[in-house]
N, C-alpha and C positions, 0 to 999 in steps of 0.2 A: 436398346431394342424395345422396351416397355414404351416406349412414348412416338415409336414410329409404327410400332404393331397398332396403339389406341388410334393412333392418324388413320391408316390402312381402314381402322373400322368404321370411322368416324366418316371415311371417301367412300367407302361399300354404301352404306346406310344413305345416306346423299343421292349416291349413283341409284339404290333400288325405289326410292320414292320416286327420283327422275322419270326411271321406264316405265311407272306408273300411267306415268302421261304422254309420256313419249320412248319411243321404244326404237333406235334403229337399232341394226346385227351388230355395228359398231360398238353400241354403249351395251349390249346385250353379253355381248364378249367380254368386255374389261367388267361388269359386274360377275361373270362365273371368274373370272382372275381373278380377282379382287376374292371373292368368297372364298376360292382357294388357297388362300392367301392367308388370310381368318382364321380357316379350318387350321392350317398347318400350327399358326402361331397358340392359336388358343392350346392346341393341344403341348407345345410347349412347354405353357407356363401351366397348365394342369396340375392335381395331385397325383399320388400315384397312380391310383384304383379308375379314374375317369380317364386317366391318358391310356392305360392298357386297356377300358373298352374301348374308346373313342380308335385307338389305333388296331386295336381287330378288328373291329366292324369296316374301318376305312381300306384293312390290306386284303379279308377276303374279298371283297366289293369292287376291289381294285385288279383282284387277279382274276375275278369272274368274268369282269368285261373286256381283260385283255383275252381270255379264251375264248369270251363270245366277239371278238375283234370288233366291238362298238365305235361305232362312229360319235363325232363329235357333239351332235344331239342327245345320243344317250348320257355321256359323260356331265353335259351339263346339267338335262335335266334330273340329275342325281344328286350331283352338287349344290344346286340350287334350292333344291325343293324344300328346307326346310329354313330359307332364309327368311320371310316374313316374319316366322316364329323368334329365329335369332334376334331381328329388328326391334322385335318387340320387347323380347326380357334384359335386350340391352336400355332399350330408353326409356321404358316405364319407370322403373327407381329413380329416375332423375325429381319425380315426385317429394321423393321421401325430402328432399333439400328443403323444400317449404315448411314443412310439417317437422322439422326438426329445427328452422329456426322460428318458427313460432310458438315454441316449445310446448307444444302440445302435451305429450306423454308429462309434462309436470304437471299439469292440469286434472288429464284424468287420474295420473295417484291420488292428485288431493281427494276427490271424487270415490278413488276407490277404498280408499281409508277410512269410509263413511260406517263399512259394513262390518267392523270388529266384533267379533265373536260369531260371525255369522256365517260361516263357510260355505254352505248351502247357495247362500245367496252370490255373497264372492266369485264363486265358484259361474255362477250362470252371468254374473259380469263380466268377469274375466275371458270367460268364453265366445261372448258375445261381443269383446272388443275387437276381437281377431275380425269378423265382418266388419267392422269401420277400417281399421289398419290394414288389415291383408292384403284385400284386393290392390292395394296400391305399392304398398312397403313390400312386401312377396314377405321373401324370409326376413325380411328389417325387423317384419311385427315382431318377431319372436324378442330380438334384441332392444326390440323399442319398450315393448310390455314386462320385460324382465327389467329393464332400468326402473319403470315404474311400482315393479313390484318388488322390489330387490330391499325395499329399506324395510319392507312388513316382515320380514325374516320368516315368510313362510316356509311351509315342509317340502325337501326336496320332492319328495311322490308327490309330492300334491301337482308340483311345477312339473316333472313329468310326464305327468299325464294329461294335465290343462294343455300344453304345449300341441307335443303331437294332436292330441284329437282336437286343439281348435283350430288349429292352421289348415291339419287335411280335412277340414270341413269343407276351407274354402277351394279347394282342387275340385270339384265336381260343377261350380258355378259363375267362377269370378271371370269374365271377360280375359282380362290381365294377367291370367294366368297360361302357364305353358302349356299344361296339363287341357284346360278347357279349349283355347285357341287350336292344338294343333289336332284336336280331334274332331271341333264342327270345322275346320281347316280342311281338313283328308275329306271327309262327307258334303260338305259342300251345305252346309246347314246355317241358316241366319243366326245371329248369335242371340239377336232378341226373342224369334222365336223357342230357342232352346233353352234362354236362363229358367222360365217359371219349373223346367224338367231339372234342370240343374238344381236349382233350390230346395226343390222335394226331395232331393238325396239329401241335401244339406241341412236341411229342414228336421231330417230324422237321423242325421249324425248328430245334430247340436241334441237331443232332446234323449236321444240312448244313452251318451254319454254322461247328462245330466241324471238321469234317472240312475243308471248304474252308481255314481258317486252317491245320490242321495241313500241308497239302498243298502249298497255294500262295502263303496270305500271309505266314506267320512268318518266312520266312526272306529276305523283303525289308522287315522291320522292325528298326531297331535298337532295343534294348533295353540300355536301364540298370542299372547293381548297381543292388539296392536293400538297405537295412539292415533285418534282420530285428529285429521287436519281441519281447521278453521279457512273462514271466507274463501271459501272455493268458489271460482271464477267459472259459473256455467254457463255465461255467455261464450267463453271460448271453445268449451266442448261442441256448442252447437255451430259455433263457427265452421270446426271441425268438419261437423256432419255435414253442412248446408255446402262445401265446397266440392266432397265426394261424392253426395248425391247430386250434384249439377255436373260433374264432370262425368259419372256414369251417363247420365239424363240425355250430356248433349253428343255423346257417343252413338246413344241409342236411335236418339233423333236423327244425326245424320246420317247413319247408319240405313237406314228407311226410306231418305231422300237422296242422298248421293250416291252415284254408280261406282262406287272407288272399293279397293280392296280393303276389309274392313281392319289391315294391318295398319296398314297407313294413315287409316282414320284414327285411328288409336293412340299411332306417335304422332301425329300432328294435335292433337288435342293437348296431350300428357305434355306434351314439350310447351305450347300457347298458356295452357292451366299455371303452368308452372310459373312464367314469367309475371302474368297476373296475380299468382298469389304472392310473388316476392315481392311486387310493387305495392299490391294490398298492404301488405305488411311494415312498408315503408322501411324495408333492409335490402334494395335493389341491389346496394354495392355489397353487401356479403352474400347475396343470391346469387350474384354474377363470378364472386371468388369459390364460392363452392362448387358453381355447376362445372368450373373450370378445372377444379379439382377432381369432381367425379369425372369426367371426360377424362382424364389423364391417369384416372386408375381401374378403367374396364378391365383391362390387362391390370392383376392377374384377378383381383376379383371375381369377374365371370368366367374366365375361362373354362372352367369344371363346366357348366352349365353349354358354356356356347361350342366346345367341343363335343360335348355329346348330345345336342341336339344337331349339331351339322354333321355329326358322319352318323346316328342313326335314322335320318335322312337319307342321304345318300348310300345307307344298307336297306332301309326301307325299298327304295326303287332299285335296285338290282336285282332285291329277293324276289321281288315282283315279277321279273323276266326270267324266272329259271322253275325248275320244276319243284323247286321245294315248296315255293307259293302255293303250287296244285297239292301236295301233301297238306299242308295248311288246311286251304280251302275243303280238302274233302272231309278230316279229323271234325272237322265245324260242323258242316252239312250233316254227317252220317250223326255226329249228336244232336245235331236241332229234329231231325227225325225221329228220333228215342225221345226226347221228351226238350222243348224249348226249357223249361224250369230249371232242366238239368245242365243243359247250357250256358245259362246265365250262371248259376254258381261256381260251374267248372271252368269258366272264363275267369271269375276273379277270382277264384283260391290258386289260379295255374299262375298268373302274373303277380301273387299277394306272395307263394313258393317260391317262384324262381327270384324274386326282388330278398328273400329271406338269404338266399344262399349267394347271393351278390350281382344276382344279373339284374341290370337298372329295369325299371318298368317300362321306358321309351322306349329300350329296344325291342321288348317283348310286346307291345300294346302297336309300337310302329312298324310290324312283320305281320300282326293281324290287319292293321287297318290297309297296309301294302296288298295282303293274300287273299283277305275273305269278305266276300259280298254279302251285304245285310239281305240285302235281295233272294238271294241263293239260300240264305237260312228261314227266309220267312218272318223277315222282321223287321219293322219300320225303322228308318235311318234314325227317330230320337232313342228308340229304344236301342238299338245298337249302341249308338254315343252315351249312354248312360250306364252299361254294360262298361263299356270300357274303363268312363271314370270314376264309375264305382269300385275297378280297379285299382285302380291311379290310389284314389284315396286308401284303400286298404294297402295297396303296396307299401305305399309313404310313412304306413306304422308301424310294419316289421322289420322293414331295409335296415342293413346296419350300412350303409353306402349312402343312403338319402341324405340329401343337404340337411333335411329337418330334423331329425334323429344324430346327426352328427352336432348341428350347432349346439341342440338341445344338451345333448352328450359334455359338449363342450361350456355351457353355458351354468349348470348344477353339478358339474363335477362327476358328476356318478355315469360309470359303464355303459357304453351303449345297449350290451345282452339284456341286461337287469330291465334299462328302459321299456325294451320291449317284449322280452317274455315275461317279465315278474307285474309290470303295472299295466299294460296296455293290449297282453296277447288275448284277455278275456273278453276285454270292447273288442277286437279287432275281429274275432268268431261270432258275436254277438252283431256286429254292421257287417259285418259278410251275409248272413244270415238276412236281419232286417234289409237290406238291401234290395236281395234275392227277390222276397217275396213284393217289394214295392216296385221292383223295375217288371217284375212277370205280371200285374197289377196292371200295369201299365200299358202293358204288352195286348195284354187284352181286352182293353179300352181303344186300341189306336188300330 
């Protein structure tokens, strides 16, 4: 079933670049099949906690429209509506193949072992790599940077907390992220336009975080000698860089000149980049065995991810159609009239809350951007979209559900609670906060 469900995706993804260009009812039709199709299997092979969202979201949603007796346009564009998104966090990772045989992550440990005794600095390394890896690897970073830091026998708080706060840094800016795409996605916002606002969240998560460790947590961590590595190879590091700031580069650039959905732009690049770097590399034939390998384990890999971006999608636009949307919409409105400020903070402690008590943030961020018009609140579309992913990021360090917090969970051993209320719940009050005041900043500039 694993290797005809990975086909199924593999024909979906095919078919929805096709309609890009050409689009009859015919091929229109076998792509909502086809996603239905996706939708079902992924949530299959799910864990447990994403398969009971993913399958409440899909059974209210589904009993809604047989009560509002929806025709066959409603159904699809429900189904569908989140599939670009799916597209994308399926074939971006296809990345991480290069950068994992060019062994990268050996390179920068040697590089990171430079800084013993110096955690301070470590610290703003380590933090700062998750911007080279992220945007590309998603969650790999986590797994790619822990191999390379794994031999320093650092403090687990230390890993803790480096983890979460540098990954949801990049939730507010990375192109290639879910989080970012599917929210200038919903607003209809350029992405190039958007990053330098994305940044300025991110810009002031990387530097809270650092200041807080420089201030109050360093010096209740012990820290180990560690052995400083010899002839380290900085020519590969900036390999490294010069390949993902060219693949950013030539995203953005087409992005500007071609008329195409900037989805597609995205996997046709990441999947072209790819093949180039393996050749670069002069390891075609183990480029060509692994990409074949990842292909053949999307299923179940993503599944957690592609289940619950396709049916909170498809809860997104049914909520849309029913009166709850207007409870929504009015709950916003009647706060941006008391006071915008108060809205912004109230929007991400409501989504940072409910992601603590297990409801995902897609569901809850994808019912706002379904329900409530930036327009109707009095607020320009970037300042909206930065409300939200200032969300997103705050959510992603209290969830005990989030991929990140779970891997992380999973990768130091230690409790998910602890992670987040004992090392992480005082930055998370702290960038709710600084947040607040830089997106209403902002608000009042545009």
């Amino acid at each position: 079933m694993q290797e005809w469900s990975n086909r199924i995706i593999l024909l979906l993804i095919i078919t929805y670049i096709i309609t890009q260009f050409y689009s009859p009812p015919v091929l229109y039709m076998v792509t909502v099949i086809l996603t239905t199709l996706v939708m079902i299997v992924s949530m299959i092979f799910s864990k447990h906690l994403p398969r009971i969202f993913s399958g409440t979201m899909v059974g209210i949603g589904t009993i809604i429209l047989f009560i509002q007796k929806a025709g066959f346009d409603a159904w699809a564009e429900s189904i569908t509506k989140n599939l670009p998104l799916v597209c994308l966090i399926i074939v971006v990772p296809i990345l991480t193949v290069p950068i994992e045989i060019g062994k990268y992550d050996g390179y920068i440990a040697q590089f990171t072992s430079k800084f013993n005794g110096k955690p301070q600095l470590l610290y703003i390394l380590l933090s700062s790599t998750f911007y080279i890896l992220g945007p590309i690897t998603n969650l790999g970073s986590i797994h790619i940077i822990h191999s390379m830091v794994k031999r320093l026998n650092l403090p687990v708080e230390f890993l803790g907390r480096l983890y979460i706060r540098g990954f949801s840094s990049i939730n507010t800016w990375s192109p290639y992220f879910a989080s970012v795409f599917l929210v200038v996605y919903y607003l209809n916002i350029p992405m190039l336009y958007f990053l330098p606002f994305g940044l300025l969240l991110s810009f002031f998560q990387f530097w809270t975080a650092n200041i807080l460790f420089s201030i109050k947590e360093k010096h209740s961590i012990n820290f180990e000698a560690m052995e400083p590595k010899v002839n380290i190879r900085t020519k590969k590091l900036y390999e490294l860089l010069f390949f993902l700031l060219l693949l950013s580069g030539t995203i953005f650039f087409l992005e500007a000149k071609i008329a195409i959905n900037v989805s597609v732009l995205i996997i046709i690049t990441a999947v072209v980049y790819s093949f180039i770097w393996g050749k670069y590399l002069r390891e075609f034939r183990r480029f060509k065995k692994e990409a074949i390998l990842f292909r053949k384990n999307i299923m179940p890999s993503q599944a957690n991810e592609v289940s619950l971006f396709l049916s909170a999608g498809f809860f997104g636009v049914v909520l849309s159609k029913t009166v709850i949307s207007d409870y929504f919409s009015y709950l916003w409105t009647q706060i941006s009239h008391l006071s915008i400020l108060l809205l912004i903070l109230f929007t991400i402690a409501l989504v940072g809350v409910l992601s603590f008590v297990g409801i995902h943030q897609i569901v809850v961020i994808t019912s706002i951007l379904s329900s409530v018009s930036p327009t109707n609140l009095g607020l320009h579309d970037i300042t909206f979209a930065m409300i939200l992913l200032s969300a997103w990021a705050v959510a992603g360090t209290v969830s005990p559900i989030t991929p990140t917090n779970v891997v992380t969970s999973n990768i130091i051993k230690v409790d998910v609670y602890q992670i987040i209320l004992k090392w992480n719940l005082l930055y998370t009050v702290i960038i709710m906060s600084v947040h607040t005041m830089v997106i209403y900043c902002v608000h009042l500039l545009l």
